[in-house]
mmCIF file of the N, C-alpha and C atoms, coordinates in Angstrom:
data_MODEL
# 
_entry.id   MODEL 
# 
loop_
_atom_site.group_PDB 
_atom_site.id 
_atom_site.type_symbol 
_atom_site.label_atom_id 
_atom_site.label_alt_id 
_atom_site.label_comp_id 
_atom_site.label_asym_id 
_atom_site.label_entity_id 
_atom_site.label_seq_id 
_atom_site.pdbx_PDB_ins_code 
_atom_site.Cartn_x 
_atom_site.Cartn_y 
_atom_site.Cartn_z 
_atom_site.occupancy 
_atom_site.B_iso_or_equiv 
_atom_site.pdbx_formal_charge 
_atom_site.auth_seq_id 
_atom_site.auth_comp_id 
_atom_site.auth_asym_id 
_atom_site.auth_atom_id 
_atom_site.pdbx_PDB_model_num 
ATOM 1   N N  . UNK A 1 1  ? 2.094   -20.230 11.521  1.00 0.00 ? 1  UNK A N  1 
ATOM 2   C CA . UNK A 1 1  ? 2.229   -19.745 10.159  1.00 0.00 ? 1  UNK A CA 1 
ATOM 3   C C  . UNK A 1 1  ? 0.922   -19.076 9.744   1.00 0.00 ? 1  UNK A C  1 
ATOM 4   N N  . UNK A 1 2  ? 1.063   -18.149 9.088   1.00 0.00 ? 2  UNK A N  1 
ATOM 5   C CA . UNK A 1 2  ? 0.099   -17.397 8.643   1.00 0.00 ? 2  UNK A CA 1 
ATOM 6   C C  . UNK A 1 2  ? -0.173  -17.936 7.226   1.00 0.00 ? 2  UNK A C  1 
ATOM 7   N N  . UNK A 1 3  ? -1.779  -17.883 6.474   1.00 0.00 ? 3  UNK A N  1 
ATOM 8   C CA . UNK A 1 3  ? -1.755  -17.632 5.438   1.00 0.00 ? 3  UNK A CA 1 
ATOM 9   C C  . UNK A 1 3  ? -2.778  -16.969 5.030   1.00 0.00 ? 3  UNK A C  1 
ATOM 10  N N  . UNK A 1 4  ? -2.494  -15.560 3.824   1.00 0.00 ? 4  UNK A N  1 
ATOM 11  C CA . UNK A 1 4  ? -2.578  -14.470 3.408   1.00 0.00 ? 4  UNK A CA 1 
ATOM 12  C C  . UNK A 1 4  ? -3.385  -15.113 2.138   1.00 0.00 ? 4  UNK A C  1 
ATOM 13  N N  . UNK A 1 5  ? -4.678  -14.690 1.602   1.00 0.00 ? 5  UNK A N  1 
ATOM 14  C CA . UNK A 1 5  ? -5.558  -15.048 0.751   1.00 0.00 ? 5  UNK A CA 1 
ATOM 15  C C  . UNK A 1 5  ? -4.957  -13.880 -0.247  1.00 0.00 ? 5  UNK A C  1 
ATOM 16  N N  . UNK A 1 6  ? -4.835  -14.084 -1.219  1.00 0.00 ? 6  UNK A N  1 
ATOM 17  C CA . UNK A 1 6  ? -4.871  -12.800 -2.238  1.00 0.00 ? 6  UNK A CA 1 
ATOM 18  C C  . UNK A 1 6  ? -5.476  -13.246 -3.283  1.00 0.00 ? 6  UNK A C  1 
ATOM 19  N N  . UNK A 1 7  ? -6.175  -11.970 -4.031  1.00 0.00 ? 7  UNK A N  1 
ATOM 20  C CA . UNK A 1 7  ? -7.340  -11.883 -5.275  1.00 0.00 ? 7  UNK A CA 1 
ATOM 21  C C  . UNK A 1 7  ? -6.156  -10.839 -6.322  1.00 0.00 ? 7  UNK A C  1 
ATOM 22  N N  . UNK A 1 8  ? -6.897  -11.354 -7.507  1.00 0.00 ? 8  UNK A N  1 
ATOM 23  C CA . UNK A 1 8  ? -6.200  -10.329 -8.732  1.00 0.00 ? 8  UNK A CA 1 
ATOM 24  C C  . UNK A 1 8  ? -5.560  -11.242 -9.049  1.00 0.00 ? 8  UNK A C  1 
ATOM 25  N N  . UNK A 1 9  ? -5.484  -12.890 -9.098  1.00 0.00 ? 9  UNK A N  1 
ATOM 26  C CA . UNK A 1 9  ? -4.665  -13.679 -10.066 1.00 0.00 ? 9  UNK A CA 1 
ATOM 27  C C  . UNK A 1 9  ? -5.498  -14.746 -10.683 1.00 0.00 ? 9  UNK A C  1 
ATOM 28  N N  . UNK A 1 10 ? -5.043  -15.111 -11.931 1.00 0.00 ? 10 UNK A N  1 
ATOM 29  C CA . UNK A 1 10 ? -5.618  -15.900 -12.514 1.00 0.00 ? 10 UNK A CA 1 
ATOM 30  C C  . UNK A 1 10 ? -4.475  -17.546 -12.054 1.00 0.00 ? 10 UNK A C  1 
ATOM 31  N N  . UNK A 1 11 ? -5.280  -18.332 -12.939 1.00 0.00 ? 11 UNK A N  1 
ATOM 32  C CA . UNK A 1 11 ? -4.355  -19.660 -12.717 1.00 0.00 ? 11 UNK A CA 1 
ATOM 33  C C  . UNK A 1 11 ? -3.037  -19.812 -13.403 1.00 0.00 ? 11 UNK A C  1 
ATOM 34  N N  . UNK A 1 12 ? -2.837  -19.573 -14.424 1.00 0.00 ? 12 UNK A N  1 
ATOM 35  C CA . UNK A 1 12 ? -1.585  -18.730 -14.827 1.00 0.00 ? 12 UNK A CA 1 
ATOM 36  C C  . UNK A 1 12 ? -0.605  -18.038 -14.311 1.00 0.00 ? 12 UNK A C  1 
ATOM 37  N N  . UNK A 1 13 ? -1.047  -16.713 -13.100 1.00 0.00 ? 13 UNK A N  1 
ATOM 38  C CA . UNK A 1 13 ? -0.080  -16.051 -12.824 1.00 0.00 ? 13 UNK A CA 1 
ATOM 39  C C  . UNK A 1 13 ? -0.130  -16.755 -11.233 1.00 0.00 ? 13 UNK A C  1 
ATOM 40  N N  . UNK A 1 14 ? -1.011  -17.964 -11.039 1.00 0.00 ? 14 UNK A N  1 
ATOM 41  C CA . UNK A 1 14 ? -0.666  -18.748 -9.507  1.00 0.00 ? 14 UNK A CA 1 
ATOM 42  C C  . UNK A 1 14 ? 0.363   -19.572 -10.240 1.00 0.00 ? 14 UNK A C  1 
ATOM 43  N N  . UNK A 1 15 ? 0.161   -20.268 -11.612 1.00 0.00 ? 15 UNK A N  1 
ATOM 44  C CA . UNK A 1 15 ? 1.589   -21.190 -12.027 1.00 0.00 ? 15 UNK A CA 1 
ATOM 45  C C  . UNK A 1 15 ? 2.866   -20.952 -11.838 1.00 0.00 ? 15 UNK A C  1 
ATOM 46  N N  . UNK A 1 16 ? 3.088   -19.370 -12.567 1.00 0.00 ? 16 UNK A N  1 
ATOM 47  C CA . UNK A 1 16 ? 4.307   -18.742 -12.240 1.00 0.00 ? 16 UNK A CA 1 
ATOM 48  C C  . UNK A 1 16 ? 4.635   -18.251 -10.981 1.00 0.00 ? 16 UNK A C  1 
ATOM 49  N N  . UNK A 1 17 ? 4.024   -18.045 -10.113 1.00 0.00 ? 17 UNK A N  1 
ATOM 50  C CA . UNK A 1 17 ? 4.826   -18.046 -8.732  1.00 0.00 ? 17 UNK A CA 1 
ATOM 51  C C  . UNK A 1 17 ? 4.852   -18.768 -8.076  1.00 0.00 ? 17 UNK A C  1 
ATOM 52  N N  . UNK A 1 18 ? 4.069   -20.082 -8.561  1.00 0.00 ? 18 UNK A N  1 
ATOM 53  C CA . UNK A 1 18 ? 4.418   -21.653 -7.641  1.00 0.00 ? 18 UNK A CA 1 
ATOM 54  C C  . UNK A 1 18 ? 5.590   -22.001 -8.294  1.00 0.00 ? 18 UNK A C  1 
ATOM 55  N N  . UNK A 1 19 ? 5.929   -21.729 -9.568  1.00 0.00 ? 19 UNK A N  1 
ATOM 56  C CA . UNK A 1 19 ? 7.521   -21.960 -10.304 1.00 0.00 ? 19 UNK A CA 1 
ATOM 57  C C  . UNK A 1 19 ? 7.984   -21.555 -9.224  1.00 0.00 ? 19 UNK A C  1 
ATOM 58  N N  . UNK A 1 20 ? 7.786   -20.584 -9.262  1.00 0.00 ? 20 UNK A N  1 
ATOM 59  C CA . UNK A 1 20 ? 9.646   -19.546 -8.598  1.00 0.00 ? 20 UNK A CA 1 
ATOM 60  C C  . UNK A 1 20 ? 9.712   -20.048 -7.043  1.00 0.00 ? 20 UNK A C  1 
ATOM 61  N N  . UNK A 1 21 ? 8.398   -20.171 -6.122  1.00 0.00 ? 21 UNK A N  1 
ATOM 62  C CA . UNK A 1 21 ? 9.008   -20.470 -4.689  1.00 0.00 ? 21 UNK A CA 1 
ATOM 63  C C  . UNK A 1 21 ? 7.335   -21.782 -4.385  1.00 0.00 ? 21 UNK A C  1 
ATOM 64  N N  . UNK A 1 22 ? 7.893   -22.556 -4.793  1.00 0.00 ? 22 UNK A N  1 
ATOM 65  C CA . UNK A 1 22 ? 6.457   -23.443 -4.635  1.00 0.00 ? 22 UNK A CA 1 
ATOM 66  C C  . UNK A 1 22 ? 6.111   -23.397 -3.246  1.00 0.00 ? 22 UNK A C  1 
ATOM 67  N N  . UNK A 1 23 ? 7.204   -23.273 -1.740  1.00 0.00 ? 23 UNK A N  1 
ATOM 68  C CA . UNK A 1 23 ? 7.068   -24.038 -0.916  1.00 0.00 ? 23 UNK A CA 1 
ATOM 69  C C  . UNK A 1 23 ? 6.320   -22.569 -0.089  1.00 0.00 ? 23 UNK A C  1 
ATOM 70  N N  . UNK A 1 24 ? 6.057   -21.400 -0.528  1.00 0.00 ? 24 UNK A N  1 
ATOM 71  C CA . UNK A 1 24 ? 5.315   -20.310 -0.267  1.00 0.00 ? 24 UNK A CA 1 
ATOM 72  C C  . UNK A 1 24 ? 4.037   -19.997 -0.910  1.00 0.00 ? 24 UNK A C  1 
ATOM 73  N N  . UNK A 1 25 ? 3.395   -21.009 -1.986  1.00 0.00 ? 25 UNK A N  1 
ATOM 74  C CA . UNK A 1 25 ? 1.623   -20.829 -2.339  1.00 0.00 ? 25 UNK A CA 1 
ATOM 75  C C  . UNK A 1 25 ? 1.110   -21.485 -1.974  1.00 0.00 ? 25 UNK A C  1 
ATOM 76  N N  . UNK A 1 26 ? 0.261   -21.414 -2.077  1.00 0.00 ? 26 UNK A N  1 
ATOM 77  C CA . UNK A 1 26 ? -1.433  -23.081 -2.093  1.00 0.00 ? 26 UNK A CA 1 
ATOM 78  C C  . UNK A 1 26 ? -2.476  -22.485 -2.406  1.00 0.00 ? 26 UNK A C  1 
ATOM 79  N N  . UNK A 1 27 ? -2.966  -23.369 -2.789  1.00 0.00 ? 27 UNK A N  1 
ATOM 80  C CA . UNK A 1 27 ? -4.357  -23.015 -3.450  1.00 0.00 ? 27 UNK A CA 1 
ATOM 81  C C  . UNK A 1 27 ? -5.594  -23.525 -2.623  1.00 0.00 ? 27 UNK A C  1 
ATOM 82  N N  . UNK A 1 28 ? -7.089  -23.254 -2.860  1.00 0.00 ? 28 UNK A N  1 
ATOM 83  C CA . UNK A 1 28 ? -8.175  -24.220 -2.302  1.00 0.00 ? 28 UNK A CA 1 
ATOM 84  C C  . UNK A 1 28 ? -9.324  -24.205 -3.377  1.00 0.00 ? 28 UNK A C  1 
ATOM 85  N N  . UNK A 1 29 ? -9.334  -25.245 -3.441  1.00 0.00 ? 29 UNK A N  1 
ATOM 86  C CA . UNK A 1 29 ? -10.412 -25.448 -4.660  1.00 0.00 ? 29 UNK A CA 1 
ATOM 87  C C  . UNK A 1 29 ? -12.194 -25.223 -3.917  1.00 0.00 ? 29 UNK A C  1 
ATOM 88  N N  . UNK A 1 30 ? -13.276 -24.802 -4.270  1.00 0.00 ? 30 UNK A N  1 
ATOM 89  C CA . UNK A 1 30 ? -14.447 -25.210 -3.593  1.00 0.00 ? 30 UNK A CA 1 
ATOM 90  C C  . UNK A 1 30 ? -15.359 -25.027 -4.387  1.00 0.00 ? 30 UNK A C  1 
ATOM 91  N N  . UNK A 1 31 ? -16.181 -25.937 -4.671  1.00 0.00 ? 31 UNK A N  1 
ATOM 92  C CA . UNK A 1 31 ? -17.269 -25.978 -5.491  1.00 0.00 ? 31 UNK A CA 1 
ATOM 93  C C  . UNK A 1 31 ? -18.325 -25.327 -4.832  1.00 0.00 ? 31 UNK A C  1 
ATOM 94  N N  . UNK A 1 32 ? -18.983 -24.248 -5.095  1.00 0.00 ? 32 UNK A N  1 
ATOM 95  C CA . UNK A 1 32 ? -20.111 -23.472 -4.641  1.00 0.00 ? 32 UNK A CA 1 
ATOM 96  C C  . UNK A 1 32 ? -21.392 -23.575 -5.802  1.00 0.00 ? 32 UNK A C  1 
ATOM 97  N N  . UNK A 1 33 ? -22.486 -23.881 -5.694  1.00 0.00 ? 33 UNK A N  1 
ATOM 98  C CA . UNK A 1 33 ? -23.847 -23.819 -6.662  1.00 0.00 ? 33 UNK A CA 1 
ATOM 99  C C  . UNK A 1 33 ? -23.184 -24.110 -7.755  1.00 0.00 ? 33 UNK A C  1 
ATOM 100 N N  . UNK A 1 34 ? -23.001 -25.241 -8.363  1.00 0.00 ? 34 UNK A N  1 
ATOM 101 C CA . UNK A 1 34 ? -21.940 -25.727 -9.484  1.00 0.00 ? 34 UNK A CA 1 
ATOM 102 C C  . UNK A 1 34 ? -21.182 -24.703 -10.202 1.00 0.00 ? 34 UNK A C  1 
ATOM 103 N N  . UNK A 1 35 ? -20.601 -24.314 -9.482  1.00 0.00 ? 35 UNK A N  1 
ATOM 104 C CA . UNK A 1 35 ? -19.287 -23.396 -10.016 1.00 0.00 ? 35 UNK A CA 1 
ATOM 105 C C  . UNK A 1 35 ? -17.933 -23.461 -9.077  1.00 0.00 ? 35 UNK A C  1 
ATOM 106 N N  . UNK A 1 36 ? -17.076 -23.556 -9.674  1.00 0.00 ? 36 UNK A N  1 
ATOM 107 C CA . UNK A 1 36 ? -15.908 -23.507 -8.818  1.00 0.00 ? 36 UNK A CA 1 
ATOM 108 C C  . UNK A 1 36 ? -15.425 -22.342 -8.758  1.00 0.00 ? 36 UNK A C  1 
ATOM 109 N N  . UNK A 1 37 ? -14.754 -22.215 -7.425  1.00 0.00 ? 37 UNK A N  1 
ATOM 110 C CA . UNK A 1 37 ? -14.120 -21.378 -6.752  1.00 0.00 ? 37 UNK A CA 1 
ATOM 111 C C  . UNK A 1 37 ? -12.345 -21.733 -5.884  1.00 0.00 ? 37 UNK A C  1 
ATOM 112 N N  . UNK A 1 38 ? -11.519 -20.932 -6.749  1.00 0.00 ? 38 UNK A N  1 
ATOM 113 C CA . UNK A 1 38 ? -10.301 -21.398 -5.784  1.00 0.00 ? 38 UNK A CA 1 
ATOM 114 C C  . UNK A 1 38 ? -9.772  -19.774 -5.370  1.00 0.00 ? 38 UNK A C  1 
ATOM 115 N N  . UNK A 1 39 ? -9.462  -20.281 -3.957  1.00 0.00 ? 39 UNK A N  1 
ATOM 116 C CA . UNK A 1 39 ? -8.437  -19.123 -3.768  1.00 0.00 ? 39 UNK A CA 1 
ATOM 117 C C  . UNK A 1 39 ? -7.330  -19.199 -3.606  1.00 0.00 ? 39 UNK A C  1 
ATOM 118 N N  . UNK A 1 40 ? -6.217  -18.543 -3.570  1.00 0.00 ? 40 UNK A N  1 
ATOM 119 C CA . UNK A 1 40 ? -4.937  -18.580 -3.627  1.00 0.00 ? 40 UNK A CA 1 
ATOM 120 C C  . UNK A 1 40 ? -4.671  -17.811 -2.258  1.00 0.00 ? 40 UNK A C  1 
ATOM 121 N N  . UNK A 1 41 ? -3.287  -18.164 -1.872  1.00 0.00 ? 41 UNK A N  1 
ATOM 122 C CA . UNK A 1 41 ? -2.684  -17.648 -0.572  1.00 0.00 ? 41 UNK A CA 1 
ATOM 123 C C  . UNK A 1 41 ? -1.527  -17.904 -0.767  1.00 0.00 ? 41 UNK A C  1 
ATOM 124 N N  . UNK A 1 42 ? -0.541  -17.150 0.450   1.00 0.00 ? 42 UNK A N  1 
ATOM 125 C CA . UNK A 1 42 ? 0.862   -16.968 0.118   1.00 0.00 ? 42 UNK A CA 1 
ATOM 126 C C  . UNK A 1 42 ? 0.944   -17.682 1.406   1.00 0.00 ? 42 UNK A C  1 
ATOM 127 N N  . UNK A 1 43 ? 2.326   -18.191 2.010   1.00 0.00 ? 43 UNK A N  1 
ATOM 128 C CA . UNK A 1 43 ? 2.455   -18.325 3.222   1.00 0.00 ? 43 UNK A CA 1 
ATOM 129 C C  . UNK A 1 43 ? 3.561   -17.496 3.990   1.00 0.00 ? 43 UNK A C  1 
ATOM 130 N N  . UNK A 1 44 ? 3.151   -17.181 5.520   1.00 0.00 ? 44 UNK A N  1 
ATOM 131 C CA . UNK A 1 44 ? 4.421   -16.204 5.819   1.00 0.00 ? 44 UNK A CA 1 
ATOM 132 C C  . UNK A 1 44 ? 4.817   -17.091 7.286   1.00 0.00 ? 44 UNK A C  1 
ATOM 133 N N  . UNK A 1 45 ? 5.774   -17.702 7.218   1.00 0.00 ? 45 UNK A N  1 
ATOM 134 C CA . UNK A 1 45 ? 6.211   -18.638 8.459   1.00 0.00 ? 45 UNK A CA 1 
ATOM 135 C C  . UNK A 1 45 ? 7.340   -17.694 9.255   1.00 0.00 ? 45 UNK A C  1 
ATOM 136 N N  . UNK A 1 46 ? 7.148   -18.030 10.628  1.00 0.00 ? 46 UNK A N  1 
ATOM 137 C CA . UNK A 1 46 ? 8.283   -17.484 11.628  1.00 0.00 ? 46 UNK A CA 1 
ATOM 138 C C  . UNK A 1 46 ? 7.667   -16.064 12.255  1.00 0.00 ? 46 UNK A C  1 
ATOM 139 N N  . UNK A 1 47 ? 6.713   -15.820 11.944  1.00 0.00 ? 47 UNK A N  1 
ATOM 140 C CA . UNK A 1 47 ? 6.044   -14.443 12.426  1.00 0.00 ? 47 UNK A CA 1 
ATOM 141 C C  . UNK A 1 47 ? 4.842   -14.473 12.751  1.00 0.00 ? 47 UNK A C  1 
ATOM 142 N N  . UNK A 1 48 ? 4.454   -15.645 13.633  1.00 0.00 ? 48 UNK A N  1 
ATOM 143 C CA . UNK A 1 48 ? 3.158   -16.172 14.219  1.00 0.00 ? 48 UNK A CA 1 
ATOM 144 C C  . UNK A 1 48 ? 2.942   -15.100 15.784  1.00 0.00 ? 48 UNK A C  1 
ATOM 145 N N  . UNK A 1 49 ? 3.832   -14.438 15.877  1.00 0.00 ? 49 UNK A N  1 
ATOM 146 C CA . UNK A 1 49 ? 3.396   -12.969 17.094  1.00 0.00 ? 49 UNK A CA 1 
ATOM 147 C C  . UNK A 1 49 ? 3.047   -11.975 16.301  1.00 0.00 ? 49 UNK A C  1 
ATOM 148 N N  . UNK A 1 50 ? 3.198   -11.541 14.881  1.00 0.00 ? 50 UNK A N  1 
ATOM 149 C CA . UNK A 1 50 ? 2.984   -10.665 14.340  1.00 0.00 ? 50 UNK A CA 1 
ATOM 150 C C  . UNK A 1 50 ? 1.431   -10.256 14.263  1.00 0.00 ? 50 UNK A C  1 
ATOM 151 N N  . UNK A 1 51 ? 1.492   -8.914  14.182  1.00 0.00 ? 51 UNK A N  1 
ATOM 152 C CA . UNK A 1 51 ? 0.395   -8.233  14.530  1.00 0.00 ? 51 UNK A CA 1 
ATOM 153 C C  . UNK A 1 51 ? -0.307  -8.032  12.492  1.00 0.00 ? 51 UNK A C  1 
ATOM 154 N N  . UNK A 1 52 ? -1.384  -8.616  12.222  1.00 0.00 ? 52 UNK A N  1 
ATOM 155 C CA . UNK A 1 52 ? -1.950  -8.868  10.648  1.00 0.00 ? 52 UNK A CA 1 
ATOM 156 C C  . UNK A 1 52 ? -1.335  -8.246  9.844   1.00 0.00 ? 52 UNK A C  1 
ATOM 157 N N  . UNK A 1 53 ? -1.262  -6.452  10.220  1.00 0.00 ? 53 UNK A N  1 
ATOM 158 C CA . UNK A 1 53 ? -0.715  -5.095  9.561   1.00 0.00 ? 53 UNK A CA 1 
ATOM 159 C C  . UNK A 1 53 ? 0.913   -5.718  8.611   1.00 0.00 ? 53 UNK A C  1 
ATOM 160 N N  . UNK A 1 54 ? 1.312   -5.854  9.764   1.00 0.00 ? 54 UNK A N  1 
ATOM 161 C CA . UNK A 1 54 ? 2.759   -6.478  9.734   1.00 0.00 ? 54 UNK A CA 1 
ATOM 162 C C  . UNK A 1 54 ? 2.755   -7.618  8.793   1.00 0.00 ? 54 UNK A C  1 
ATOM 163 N N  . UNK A 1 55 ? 1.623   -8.441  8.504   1.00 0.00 ? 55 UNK A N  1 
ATOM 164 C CA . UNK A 1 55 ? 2.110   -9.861  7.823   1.00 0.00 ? 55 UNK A CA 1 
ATOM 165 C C  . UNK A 1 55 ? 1.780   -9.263  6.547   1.00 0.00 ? 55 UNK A C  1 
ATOM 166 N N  . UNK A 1 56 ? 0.660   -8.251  6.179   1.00 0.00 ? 56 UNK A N  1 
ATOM 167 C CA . UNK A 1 56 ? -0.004  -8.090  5.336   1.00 0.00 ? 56 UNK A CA 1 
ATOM 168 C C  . UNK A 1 56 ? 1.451   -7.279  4.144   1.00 0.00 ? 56 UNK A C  1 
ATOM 169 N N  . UNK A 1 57 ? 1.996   -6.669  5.490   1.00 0.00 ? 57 UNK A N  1 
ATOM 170 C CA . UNK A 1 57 ? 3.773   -6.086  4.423   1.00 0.00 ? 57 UNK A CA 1 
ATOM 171 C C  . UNK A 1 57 ? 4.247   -7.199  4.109   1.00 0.00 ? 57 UNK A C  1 
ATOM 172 N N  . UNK A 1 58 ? 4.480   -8.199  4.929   1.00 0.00 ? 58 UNK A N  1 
ATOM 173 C CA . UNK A 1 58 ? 5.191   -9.353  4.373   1.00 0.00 ? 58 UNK A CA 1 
ATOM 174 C C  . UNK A 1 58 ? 5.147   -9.859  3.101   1.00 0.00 ? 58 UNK A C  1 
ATOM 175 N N  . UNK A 1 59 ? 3.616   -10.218 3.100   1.00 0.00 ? 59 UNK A N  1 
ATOM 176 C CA . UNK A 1 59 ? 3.419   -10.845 2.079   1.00 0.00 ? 59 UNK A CA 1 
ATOM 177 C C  . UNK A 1 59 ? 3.086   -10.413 0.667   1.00 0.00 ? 59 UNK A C  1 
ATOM 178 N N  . UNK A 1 60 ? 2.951   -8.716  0.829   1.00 0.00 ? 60 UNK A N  1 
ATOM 179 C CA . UNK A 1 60 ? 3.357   -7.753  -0.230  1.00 0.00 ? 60 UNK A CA 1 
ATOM 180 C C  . UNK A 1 60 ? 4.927   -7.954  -0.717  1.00 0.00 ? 60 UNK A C  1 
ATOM 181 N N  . UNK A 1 61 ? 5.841   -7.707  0.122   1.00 0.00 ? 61 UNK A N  1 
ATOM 182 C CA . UNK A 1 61 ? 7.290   -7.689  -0.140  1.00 0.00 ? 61 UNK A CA 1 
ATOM 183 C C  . UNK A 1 61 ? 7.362   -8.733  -0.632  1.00 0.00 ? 61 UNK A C  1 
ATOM 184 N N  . UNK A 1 62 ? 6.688   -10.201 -0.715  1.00 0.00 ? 62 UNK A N  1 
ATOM 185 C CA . UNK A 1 62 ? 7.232   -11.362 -1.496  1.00 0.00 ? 62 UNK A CA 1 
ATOM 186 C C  . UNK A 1 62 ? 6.542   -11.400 -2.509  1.00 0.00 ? 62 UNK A C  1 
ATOM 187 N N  . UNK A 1 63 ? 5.398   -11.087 -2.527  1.00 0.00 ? 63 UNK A N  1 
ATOM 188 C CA . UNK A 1 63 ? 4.562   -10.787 -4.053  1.00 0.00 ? 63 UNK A CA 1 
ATOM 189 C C  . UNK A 1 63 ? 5.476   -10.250 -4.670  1.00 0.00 ? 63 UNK A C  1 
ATOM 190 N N  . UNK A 1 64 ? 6.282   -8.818  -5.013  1.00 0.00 ? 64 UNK A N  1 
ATOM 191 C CA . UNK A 1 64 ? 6.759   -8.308  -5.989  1.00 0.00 ? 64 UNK A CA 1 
ATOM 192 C C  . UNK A 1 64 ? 8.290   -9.051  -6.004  1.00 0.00 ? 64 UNK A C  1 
ATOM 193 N N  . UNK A 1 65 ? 7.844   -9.417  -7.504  1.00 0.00 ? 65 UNK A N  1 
ATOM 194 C CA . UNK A 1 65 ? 9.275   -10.398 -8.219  1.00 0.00 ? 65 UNK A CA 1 
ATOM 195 C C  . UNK A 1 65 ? 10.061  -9.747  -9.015  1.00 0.00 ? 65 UNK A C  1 
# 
């Protein structure tokens, strides 16, 4: 399984798309020089031969709701 980091969301718009398909986000929390840092990622399962290019469509095509 792949997972795809994406930037441009706040915690808000990670809420609403953990609504709609929870079992496709996650998050990672990390505290850096007392500040936190989370990133968000999508997951793309069943396409572990896929070549990045290819996942990187994937996980575009499930971004748009």
């Amino acid at each position: 399984m792949w997972k795809v980091r994406f930037l441009g969301i706040d915690k808000n718009g990670y809420t609403f798309l953990k609504e709609i398909k929870d079992d496709l986000f996650s998050s990672e929390s990390h505290d850096i020089n007392d500040s936190n840092f989370i990133e968000y990622f999508i997951h793309v399962a069943d396409h572990d031969e896929e070549e990045a290019t290819k996942i990187l469509e994937i996980a575009e095509k499930e971004l748009r709701i």
